[in-house]
C-alpha positions in Angstrom: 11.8 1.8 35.9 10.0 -1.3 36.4 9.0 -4.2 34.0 5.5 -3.1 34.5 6.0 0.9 34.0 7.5 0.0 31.0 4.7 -2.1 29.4 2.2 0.6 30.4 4.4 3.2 28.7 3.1 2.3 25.4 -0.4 1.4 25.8 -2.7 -0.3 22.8 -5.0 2.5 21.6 -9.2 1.5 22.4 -10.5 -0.2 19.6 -7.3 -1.0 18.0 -5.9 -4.7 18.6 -3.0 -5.8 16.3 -3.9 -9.5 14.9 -2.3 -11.0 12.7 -4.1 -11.3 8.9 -2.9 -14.5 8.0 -1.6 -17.4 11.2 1.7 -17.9 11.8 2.5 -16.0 8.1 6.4 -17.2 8.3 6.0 -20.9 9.3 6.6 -23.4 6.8 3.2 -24.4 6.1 2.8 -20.7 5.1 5.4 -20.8 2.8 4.3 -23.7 1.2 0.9 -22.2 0.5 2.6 -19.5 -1.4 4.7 -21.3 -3.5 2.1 -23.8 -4.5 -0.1 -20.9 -5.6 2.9 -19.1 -7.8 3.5 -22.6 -9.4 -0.1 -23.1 -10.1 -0.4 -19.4 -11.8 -0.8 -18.6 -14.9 1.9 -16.2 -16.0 0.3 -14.7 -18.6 -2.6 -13.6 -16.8 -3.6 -10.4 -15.6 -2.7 -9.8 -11.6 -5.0 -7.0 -11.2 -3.4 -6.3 -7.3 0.5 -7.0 -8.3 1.5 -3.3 -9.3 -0.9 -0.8 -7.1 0.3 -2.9 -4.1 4.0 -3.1 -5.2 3.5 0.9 -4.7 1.8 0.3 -1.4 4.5 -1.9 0.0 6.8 0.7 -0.6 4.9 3.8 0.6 3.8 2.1 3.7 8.0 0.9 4.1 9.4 4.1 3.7 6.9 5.8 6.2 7.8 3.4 8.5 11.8 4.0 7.8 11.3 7.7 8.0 9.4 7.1 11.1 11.8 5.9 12.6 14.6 8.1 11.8 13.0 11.5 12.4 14.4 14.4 13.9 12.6 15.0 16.9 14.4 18.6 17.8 13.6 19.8 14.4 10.0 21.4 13.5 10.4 20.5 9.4 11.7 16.8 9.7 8.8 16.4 12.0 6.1 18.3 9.7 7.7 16.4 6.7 7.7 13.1 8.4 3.9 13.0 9.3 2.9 14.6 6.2 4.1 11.6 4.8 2.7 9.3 7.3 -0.5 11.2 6.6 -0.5 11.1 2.6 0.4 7.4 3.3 -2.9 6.7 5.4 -5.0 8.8 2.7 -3.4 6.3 0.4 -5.1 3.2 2.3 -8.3 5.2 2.5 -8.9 5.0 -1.2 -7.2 2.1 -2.1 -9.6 0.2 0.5 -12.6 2.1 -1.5 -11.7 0.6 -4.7 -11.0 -2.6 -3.9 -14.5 -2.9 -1.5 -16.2 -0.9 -4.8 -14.8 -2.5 -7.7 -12.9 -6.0 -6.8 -15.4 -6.8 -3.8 -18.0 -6.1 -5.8 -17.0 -8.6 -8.7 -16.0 -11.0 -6.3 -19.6 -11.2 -4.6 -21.1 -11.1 -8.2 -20.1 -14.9 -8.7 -19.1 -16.2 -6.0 -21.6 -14.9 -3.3 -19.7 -14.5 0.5 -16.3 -14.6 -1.3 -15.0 -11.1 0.0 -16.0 -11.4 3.5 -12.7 -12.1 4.9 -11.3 -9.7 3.1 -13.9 -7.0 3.8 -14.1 -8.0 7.9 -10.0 -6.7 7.0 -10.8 -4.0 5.6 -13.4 -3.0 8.1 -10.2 -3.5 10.5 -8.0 -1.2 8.4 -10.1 1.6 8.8 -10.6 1.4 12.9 -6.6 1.5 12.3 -6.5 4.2 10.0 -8.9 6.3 12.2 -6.4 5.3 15.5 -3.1 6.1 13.5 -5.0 9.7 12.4 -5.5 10.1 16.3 -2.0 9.5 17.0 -0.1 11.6 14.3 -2.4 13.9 15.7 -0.6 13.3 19.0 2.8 13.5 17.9 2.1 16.9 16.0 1.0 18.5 19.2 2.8 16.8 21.6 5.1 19.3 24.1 9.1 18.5 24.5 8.7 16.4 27.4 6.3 14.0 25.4 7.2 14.1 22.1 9.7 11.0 22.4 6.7 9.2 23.9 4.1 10.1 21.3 6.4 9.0 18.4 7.6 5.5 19.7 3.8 5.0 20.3 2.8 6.0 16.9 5.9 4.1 15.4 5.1 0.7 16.8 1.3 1.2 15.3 2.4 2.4 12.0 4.7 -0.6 12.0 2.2 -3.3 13.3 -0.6 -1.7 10.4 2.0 -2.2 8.1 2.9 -5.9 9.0 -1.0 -6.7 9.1 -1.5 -4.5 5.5 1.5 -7.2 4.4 0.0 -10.7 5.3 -3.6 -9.1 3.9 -2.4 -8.1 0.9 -0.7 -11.9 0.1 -4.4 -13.3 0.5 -5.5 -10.8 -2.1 -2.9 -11.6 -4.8 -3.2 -15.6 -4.0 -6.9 -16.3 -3.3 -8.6 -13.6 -4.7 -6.7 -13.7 -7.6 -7.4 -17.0 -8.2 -11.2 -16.3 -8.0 -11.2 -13.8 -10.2 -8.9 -15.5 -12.4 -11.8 -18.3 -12.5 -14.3 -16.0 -13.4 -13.2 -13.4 -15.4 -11.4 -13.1 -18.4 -8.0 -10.7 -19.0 -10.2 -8.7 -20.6 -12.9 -8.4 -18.1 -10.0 -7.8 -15.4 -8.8 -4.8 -17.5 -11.7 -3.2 -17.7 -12.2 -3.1 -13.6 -8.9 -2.0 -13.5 -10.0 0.7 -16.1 -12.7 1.4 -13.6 -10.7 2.3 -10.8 -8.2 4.6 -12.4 -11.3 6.4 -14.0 -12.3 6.9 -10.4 -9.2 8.3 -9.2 -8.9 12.2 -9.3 -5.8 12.9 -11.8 -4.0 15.0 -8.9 -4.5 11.5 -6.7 -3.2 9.7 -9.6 0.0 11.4 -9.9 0.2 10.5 -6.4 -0.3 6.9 -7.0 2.1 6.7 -10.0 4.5 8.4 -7.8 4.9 5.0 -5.7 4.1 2.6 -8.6 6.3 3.4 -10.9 9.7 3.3 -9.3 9.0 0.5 -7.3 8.1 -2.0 -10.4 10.5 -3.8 -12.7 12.0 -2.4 -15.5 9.9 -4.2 -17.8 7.0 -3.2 -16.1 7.6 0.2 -15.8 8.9 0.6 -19.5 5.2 -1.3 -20.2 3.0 0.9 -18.2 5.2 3.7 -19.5 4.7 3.2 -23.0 1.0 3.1 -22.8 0.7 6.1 -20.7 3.2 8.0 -23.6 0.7 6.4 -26.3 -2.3 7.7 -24.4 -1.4 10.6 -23.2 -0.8 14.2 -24.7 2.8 14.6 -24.8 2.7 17.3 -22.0 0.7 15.1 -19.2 3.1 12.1 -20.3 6.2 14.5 -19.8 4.5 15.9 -16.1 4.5 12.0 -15.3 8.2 11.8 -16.7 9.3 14.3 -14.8 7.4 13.4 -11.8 9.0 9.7 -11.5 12.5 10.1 -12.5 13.7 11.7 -9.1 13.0 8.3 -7.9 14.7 6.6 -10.2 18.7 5.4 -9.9 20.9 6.3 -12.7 20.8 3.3 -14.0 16.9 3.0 -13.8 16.7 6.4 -15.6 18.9 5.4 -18.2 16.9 2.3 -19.1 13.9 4.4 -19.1 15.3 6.4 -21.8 15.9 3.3 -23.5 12.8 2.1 -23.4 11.0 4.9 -24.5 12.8 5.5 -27.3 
């Protein structure tokens, strides 16, 4: 096989071209950008993005681990592996809706123009969403001889959506945060934030806590934990209980309990 076969063996799917969200996101230059906005922050303000995209970053890893390590000869690893690719892409759906809804939307209300960048991203994200659907689509159906194929294919776009989802999401917690940090009180940040969840379907939410949770610290989880067992009736706190500590180490569970008491 050729240098040239094998380029064409994997081709870019129409209307999806990998860019990168932020240039050259590892150079030094890029680096120092970051750190100057983390010493500039205010720690004790709210960072309306920091948790639900904690719970992103790690959906969006694991699918691409799992990916990558699927049984190809086996019918369930397969189904279970794209089910989880798929749940993940549902994810980004919504989580795209509530930020262009809510955040966007507060952005633009002050600072007219502010979210374009972001949005022309998100518009982006969803051409890639739509491709990835088309290609786990692929993969599900694809015959012995070209399964291989359809899942290195659909791996190297899952990875490269992922990479771009990582730079985008810095911008959001650095700029954006910093605008709405300008305008907007902790109070006023809340109460989007209370916004979305109220527009998340409780089945969804599970979903959502189901990544969020065990991918936060300890003394954010214990936090968010507390409130929930404060707000909640005791049996919806003890489905979410239930739900998270699977994912949890030993060690994690046993701090939980901790915490809780």
């Amino acid at each position: 096989m050729n240098a040239r076969t094998q380029v064409e063996a994997f081709p870019l799917v129409p209307g999806y071209q990998p860019r990168p969200a932020v240039p050259a996101a590892s150079s030094p230059d890029f680096i120092a950008r970051m750190a100057a906005n983390d010493a500039a922050a205010a720690p004790k303000r709210h960072e309306i993005y920091h948790a639900v995209h904690k719970g992103l970053r790690a959906a969006m890893s694991d699918a691409v681990v799992r990916l990558g390590r699927v049984d190809l000869d086996s019918i369930t690893h397969r189904a279970e592996t794209l089910a989880a690719i798929a749940d993940l892409l549902q994810l980004c759906r919504e989580h795209l809706e509530h930020e262009n809804n809510f955040l966007h939307t507060a952005m633009e209300r002050v600072v007219p123009g502010s979210s374009c960048t972001c949005a022309d991203d998100h518009r982006h994200h969803v051409k890639a969403i739509d491709a990835l659907t088309s290609r786990l689509d692929e993969a599900a159906a694809a015959d012995p001889l070209g399964r291989e194929r359809a899942f290195k294919v659909l791996y190297r776009l899952l990875a490269t959506f992922v990479a771009e989802n990582f730079a985008h999401m810095e911008i959001e917690e650095s700029a954006n945060t910093e605008l709405l940090w300008q305008h907007y009180s902790d109070a006023e940040l809340l109460a989007i934030e209370h916004q979305i969840h109220a527009h998340i379907k409780p089945e969804r939410m599970m979903t959502w806590l189901r990544w969020i949770l065990p991918n936060v610290t300890r003394q954010q989880r214990a936090a968010m934990m507390r409130g929930m067992q404060a707000g909640m009736p005791p049996e919806l706190f003890a489905g979410v209980l239930d739900m998270v500590k699977p994912h949890l180490s030993a060690f994690e569970r046993a701090a939980l309990v901790v915490d809780l008491a």
